[in-house]
C-alpha positions, 0 to 999 in steps of 0.5 A, a space after each residue: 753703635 753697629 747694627 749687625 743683621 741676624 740671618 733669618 729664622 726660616 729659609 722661607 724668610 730669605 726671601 721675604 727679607 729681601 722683598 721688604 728691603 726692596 720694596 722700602 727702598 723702593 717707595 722711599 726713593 719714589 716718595 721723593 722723586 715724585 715731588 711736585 709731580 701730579 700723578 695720582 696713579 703713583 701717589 696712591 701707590 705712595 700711600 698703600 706702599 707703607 701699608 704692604 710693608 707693614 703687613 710683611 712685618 707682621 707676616 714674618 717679624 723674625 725676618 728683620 732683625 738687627 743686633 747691637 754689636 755692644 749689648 747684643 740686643 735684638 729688635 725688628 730694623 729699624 730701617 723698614 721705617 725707612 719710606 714713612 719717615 721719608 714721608 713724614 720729611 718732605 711733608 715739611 715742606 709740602 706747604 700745610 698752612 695747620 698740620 693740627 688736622 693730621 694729629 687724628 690720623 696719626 693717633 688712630 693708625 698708632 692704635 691700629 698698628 699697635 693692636 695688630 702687632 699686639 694680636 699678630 705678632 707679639 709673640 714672634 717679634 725679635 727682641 722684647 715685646 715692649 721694644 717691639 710694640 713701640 715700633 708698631 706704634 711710631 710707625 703707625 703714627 708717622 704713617 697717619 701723618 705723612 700719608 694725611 698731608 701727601 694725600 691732602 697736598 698731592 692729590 688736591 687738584 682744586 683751584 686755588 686762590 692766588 696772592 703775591 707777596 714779597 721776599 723779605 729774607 733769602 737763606 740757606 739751611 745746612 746739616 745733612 743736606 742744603 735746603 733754600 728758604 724765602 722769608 715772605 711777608 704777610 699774605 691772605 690768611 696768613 698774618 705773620 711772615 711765612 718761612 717757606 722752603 723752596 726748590 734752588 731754581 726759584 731761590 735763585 731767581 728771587 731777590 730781596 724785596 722782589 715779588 713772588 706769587 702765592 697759591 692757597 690750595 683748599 687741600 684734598 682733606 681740607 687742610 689748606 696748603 701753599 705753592 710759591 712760583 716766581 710771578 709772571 712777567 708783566 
């Protein structure tokens, strides 16, 4: 399937059209270099950021629009969901030992979206209302649950409590880019091996069997979540 973008219904929208693009580029891109950073100024930002370019959506839903070239059919682009399902993917790997607690959020900013499109923009979204308004309501539900574990985890500046455990299998994982992944055996709270993605540098300086050290951060909204380094030499 080729997506074809429509040009904008109004001059006005050019430029509306562009500032969202730019600004879902934008914070998606920061979204990820930003990673294991401790900056609380642009994390704020991060979670605003999805926030701004929602509200752009319901200002001028006509200015992002793309057509299937076979049926011809007209919705808003998908691609303005770009930063928050960036957002939902490395909340992957942030560490959240139960991500249950994110459930709420996600459930209530999927009704506000919805109810805000509903209200504001039905009756100028591109395409059909019931297309549109599943939009609204994914994208509020990504949002409420990447915003809760990037806020939760990158904004958590408590001690933590520290464990050591041992590496018990080493892989790599394929498809569209390569991630690293340590298998380790039970620690503190957890009871069953834990799979616990990595960056490559700590992956390649860790050997089966070898001991790394496991931190358990309480979490900003109490949601508790792991870091692992390699443990310092003694």
């Amino acid at each position: 399937m080729t997506i074809l973008n429509e040009r904008p219904a109004a001059p006005g929208h050019t430029l509306i059209k562009w500032l969202g693009y730019s600004l879902c580029v934008l914070t998606a891109l920061l979204v990820i270099v930003s990673i294991g950073r401790q900056n609380d100024g642009l994390n704020i930002v991060l979670l605003a950021a999805p926030a701004v370019i929602f509200a752009i959506l319901l200002l001028a839903p006509q200015a992002f629009v793309m057509t299937t070239r076979g049926k011809q059919v007209r919705m808003l682009n998908v691609f303005m969901a770009l930063p928050i399902l960036v957002m939902v993917g490395t909340s992957f790997g942030a560490g959240v030992l139960d991500v249950k607690a994110a459930f709420v959020p996600a459930a209530l900013c999927a009704a506000i979206t919805l109810l805000l499109g509903l209200g504001l923009a039905a009756r100028r979204l591109p395409g059909s209302l019931a297309a549109g308004l599943i939009f609204f309501g994914l994208y509020g539900a990504a949002y409420g649950y990447g915003a809760m574990i990037l806020a939760d985890t990158r904004l958590d500046h408590a001690e933590g409590q520290s464990f050591e455990s041992q590496v018990v299998q080493r892989y790599v994982g394929g498809g569209r880019s390569t991630t690293y992944h340590l298998v380790l055996a039970p620690w503190g709270p957890v009871t069953r091996q834990d799979n616990a993605g990595v960056p490559r540098a700590l992956y390649d300086q860790t050997q089966l069997g070898q001991m790394v050290c496991v931190t358990l951060h309480p979490g900003l909204l109490r949601m508790p979540w792991r870091s692992i380094a390699a443990c310092p030499a003694a």
